[in-house]
C-alpha positions in Angstrom: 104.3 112.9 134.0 102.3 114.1 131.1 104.6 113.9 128.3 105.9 110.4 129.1 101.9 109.4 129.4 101.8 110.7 126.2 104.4 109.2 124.5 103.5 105.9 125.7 100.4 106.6 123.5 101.4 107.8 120.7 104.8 106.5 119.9 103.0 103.0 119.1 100.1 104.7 117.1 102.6 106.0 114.6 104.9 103.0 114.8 102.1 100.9 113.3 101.4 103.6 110.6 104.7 103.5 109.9 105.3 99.8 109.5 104.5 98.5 106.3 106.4 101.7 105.1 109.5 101.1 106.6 109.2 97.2 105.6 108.7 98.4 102.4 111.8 100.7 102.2 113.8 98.2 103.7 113.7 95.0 102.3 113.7 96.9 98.8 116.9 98.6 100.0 117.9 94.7 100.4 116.5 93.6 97.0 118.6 96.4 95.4 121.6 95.8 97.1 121.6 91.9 96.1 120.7 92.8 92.7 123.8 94.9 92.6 126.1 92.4 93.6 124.5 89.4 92.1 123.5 90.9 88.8 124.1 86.7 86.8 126.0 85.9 83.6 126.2 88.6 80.9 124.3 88.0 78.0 124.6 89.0 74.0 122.2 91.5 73.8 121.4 94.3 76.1 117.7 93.5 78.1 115.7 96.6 76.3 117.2 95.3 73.5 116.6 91.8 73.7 113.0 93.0 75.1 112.2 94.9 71.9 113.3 92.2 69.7 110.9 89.1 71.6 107.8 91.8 71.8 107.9 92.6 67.6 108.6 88.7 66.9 105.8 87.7 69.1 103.3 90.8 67.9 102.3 92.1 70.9 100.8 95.3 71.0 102.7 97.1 74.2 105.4 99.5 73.5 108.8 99.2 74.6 110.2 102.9 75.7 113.6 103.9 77.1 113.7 106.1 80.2 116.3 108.3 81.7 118.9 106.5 83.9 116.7 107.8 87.0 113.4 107.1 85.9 111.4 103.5 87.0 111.4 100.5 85.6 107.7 99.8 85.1 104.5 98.5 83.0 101.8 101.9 82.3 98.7 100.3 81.7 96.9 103.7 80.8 99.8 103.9 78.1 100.5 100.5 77.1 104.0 100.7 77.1 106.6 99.3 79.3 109.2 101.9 80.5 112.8 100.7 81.5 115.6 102.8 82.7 118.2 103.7 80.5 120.3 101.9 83.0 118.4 98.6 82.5 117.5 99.0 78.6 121.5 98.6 78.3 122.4 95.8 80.8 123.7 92.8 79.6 123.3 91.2 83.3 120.5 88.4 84.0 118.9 90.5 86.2 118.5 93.5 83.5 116.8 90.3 81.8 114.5 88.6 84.7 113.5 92.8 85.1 112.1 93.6 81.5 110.7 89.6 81.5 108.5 90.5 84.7 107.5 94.0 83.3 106.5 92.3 80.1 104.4 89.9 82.1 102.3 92.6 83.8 101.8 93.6 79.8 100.3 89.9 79.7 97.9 90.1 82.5 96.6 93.1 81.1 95.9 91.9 78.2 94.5 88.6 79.4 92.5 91.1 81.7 91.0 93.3 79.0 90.0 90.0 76.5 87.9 88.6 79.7 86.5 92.2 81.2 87.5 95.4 81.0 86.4 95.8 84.3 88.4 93.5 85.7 91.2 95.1 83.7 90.4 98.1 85.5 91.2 96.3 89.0 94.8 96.1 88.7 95.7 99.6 88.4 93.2 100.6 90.6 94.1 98.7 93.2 97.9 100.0 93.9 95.9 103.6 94.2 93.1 102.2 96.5 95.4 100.9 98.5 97.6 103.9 98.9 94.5 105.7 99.9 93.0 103.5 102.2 96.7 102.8 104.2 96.4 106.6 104.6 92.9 107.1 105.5 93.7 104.0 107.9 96.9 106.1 109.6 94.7 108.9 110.0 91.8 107.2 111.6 93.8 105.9 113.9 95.4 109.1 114.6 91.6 110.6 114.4 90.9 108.2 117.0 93.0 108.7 119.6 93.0 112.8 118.9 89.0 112.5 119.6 88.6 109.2 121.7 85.9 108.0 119.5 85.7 104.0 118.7 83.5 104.7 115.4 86.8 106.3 113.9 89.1 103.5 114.9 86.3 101.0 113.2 87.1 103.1 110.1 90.9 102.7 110.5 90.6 98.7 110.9 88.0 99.2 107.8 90.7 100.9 105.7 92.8 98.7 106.8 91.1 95.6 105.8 90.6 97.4 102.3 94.0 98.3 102.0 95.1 94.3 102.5 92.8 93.2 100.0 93.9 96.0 97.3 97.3 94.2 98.4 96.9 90.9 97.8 95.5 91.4 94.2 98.8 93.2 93.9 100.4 90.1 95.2 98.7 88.2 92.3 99.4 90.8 89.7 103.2 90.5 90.4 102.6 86.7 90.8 101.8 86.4 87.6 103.6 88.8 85.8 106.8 86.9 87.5 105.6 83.5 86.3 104.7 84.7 82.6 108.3 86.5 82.7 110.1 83.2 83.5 108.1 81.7 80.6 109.2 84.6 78.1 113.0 83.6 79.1 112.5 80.0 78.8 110.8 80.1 75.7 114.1 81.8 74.5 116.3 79.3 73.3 119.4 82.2 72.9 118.8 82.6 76.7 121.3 79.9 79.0 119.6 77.9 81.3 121.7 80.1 84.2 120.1 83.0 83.4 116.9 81.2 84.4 117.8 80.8 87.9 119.3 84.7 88.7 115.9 85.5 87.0 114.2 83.4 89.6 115.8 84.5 92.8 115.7 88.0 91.2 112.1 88.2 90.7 111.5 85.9 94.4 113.1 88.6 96.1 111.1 91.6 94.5 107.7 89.5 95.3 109.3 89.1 99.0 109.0 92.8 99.3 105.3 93.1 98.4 104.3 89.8 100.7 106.6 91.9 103.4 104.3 95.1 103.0 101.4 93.0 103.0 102.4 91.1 106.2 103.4 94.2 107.8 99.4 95.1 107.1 98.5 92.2 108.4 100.8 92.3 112.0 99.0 95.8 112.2 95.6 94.6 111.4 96.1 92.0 114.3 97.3 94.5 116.8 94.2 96.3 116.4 92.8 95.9 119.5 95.1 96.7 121.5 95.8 99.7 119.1 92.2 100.8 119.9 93.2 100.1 123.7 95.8 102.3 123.8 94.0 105.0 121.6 91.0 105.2 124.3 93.2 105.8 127.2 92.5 109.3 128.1 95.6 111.7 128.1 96.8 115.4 128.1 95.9 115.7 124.7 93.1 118.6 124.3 89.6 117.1 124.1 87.1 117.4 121.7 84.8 120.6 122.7 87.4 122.6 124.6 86.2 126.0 125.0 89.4 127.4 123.8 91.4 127.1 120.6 95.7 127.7 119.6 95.4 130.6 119.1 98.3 130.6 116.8 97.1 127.8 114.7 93.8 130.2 113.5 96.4 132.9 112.1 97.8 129.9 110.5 94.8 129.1 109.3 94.0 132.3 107.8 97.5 132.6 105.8 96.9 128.5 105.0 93.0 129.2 103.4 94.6 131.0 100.2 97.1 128.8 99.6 95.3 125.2 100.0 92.2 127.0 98.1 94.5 127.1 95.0 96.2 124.0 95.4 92.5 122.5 95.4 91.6 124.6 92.4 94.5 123.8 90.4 94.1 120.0 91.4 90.5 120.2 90.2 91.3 122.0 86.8 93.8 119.3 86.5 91.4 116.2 86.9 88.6 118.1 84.2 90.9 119.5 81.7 94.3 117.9 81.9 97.5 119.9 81.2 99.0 118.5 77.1 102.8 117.3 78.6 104.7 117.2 75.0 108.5 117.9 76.6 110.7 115.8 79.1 110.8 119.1 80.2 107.3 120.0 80.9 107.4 116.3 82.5 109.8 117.0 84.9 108.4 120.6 85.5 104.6 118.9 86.0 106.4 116.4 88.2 108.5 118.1 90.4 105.8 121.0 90.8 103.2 118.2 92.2 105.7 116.7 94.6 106.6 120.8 95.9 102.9 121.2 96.4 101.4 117.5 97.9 104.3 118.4 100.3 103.5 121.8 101.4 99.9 120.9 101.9 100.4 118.1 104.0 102.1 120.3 106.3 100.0 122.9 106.4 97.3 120.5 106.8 99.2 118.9 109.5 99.6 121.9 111.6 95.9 122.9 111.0 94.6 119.8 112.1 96.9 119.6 115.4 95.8 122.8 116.5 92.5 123.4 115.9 91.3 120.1 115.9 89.2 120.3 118.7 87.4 123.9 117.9 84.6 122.1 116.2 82.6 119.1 117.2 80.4 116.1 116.1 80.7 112.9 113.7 81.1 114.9 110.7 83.7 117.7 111.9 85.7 114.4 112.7 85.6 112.7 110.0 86.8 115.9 108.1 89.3 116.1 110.3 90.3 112.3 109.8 89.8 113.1 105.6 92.3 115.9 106.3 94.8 114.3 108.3 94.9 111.3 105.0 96.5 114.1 102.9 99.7 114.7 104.9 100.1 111.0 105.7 101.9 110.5 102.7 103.7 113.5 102.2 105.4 113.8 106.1 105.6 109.5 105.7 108.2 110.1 102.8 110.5 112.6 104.6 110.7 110.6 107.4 111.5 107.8 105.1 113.9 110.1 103.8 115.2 111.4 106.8 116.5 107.6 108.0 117.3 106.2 104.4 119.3 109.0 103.4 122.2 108.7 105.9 122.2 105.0 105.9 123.3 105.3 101.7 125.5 108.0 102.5 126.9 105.4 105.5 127.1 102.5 102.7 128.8 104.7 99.9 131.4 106.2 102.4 132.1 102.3 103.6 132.6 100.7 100.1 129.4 98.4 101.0 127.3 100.5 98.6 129.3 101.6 95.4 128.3 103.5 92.6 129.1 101.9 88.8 130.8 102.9 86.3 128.4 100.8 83.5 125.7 102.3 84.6 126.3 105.2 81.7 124.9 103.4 78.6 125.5 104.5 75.3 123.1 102.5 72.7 122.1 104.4 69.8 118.5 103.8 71.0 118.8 105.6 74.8 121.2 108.4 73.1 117.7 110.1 73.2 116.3 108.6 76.2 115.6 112.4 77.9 111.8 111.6 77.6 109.4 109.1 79.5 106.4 109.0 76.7 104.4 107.2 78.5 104.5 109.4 81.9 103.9 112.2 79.0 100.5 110.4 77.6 99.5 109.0 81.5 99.5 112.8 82.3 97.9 114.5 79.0 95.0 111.9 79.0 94.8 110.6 82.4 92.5 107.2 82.8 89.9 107.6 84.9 91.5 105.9 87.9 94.5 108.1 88.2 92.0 111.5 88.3 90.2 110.0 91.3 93.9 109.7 92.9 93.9 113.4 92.2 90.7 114.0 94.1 92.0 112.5 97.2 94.7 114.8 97.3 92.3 117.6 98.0 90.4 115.8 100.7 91.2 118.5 103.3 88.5 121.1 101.7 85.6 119.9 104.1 87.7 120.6 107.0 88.7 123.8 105.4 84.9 124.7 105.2 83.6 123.6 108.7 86.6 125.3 110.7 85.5 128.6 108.7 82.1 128.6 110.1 83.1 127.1 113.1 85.5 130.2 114.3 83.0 132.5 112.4 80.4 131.5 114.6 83.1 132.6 117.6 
């Protein structure tokens, strides 16, 4: 009778951490797939191309950089440059178009930002960070909650919650406007055919449907609070905070864990004072592919540490380390399951014929012959902005934990 108890409890705890994820994943799974099939009329010029061209006649100041076929289309504002894929950069499709349009329009709210405050410039990259952090720091005061029965950590959840929304609706606005200032950039283009207008509109609708659906998702979750907090009070086999015993497996995993999350921390500190020079595509891919290794076995080391040997200390603040902890393998253990249901449902689409891979998207402009580099990841991660270093920070929120479970089984 336990374990079904216990699943009633936890199975909807997780679910709503999981939401706005899985909203996320999906309808931009959609977005992609209707982008794919309705990609509009082809157009003269390829969309990097044509991009390049509009940002010298008009003398704007952001740079226009190809990336490889599998990097991001997206705006850096730390760099100033917009970065389209390779893929994209060559497309002659409306939707290549209505895509570099809407990145250059982020470009434009910066720089309307920055001539009004630079603080307020400040806000827009900050808050797609903030509210990363604070939808993890929410999952894991909710799982905090429940793991300790306390109401003051499920306040904090439904804090971090309500911090998260707002960090997402002035995302909402950002890609608002940089949606609205694209569809001006294409109509002020007399070489661009009325048509194009309307795939660029439906194109860029259905990207903004995707944030509004994460945001919603928030919001259903925010809503269900209460009875979130209900259902996280009910008492259940889970052990209780104070138990005189501790796994006693989970303290020889902490002892092997210590070493390895103390030099994760260390590096990630020596990273945020004296950044590492990234001159290569290389190096870039090394840096990145290092970071994703690592923020991926730390959240499951954390994981296991905080499962169990969360109740072998006690008080507010031996909680709240706990809940700090628990924030840094949110994301982590959040992508594989992502992964872990995404992946087979491509692989089920590909072997169908629904999902089909093209044959154009191998571009071959003289300009992306050299498209190996991202510059601007390069620059973002030799001279990081302030902003992005505190992201850093919170990736090593598990060392108070670290410290109090050392004097805690010290002191046994």
């Amino acid at each position: 009778m336990d374990v079904p108890m216990n699943l009633t409890i936890w199975i909807p705890l997780l679910a709503a951490c999981a939401l706005p994820a899985f909203a996320t994943t999906f309808l931009g799974f959609v977005q992609h797939l209707r982008e794919r099939r309705e990609e509009g009329p082809e157009l003269a010029k390829p969309a990097g191309r044509w991009l390049r061209q509009t940002v010298e006649r008009r003398g704007d100041t952001v740079r226009v950089e190809v990336h490889p076929h599998s990097g991001m289309d997206a705006y850096f504002p730390g760099t100033g440059a917009i970065g389209l894929s390779s893929r994209t950069y060559g497309s002659h499709a409306a939707v290549a178009y209505a895509v570099a349009a809407h990145e250059h329009g982020h470009a434009q709210n910066m720089e309307r930002s920055e001539a009004t405050s630079r603080w307020l410039a400040d806000i827009l990259p900050t808050a797609r960070l903030a509210r990363t952090f604070a939808f993890r720091a929410f999952a894991a005061g909710l799982i905090g909650g429940a793991l300790f029965h306390e109401v003051w950590l499920l306040v904090f959840a439904a804090g971090m919650q309500l911090l998260s929304l707002g960090a997402g609706l002035v995302i909402l606005l950002d890609e608002g406007m940089a949606s609205k200032h694209g569809l001006d950039l294409l109509k002020a283009d007399r070489f661009v055919p009325r048509d194009v207008l309307s795939v660029a509109r439906r194109s860029m609708r259905g990207a903004f449907s995707v944030y509004a659906g994460a945001v919603l998702a928030e919001l259903a979750v925010l809503c269900a609070m209460p009875w979130l907090a209900e259902l996280a009070m009910i008492p259940g086999p889970t052990p209780r905070l104070g138990a005189p015993t501790v796994w006693a497996p989970a303290v020889w995993a902490y002892l092997v864990f210590v070493p390895l999350l103390g030099l994760r921390a260390a590096h990630v500190l020596h990273r945020v004072f004296r950044p590492e020079p990234v001159q290569s595509d290389f190096r870039l891919f090394t840096v990145m592919h290092r970071e994703s290794q690592w923020e991926f076995l730390a959240g499951a080391c954390v994981l296991l540490l905080v499962a169990g040997l969360h109740s072998a200390g006690e008080g507010a603040l031996f909680q709240f380390s706990t809940v700090l902890a628990t924030s840094t393998a949110v994301g982590p253990v959040g992508a594989l399951v992502r992964a872990l249901v995404l992946v087979p449902v491509v692989l089920g689409l590909l072997w169908t014929g629904l999902l089909q891979e093209s044959d154009e998207d191998v571009v071959l402009l003289p300009e992306t012959r050299d498209a190996d580099a991202a510059p601007a990841l390069m620059a973002l991660y030799t001279n990081p902005p302030w902003y992005l270093r505190v992201s850093w920070v919170t990736h090593v929120a598990y060392v108070p934990l670290l410290v109090l479970l050392a004097a805690e089984l010290a002191s046994r």
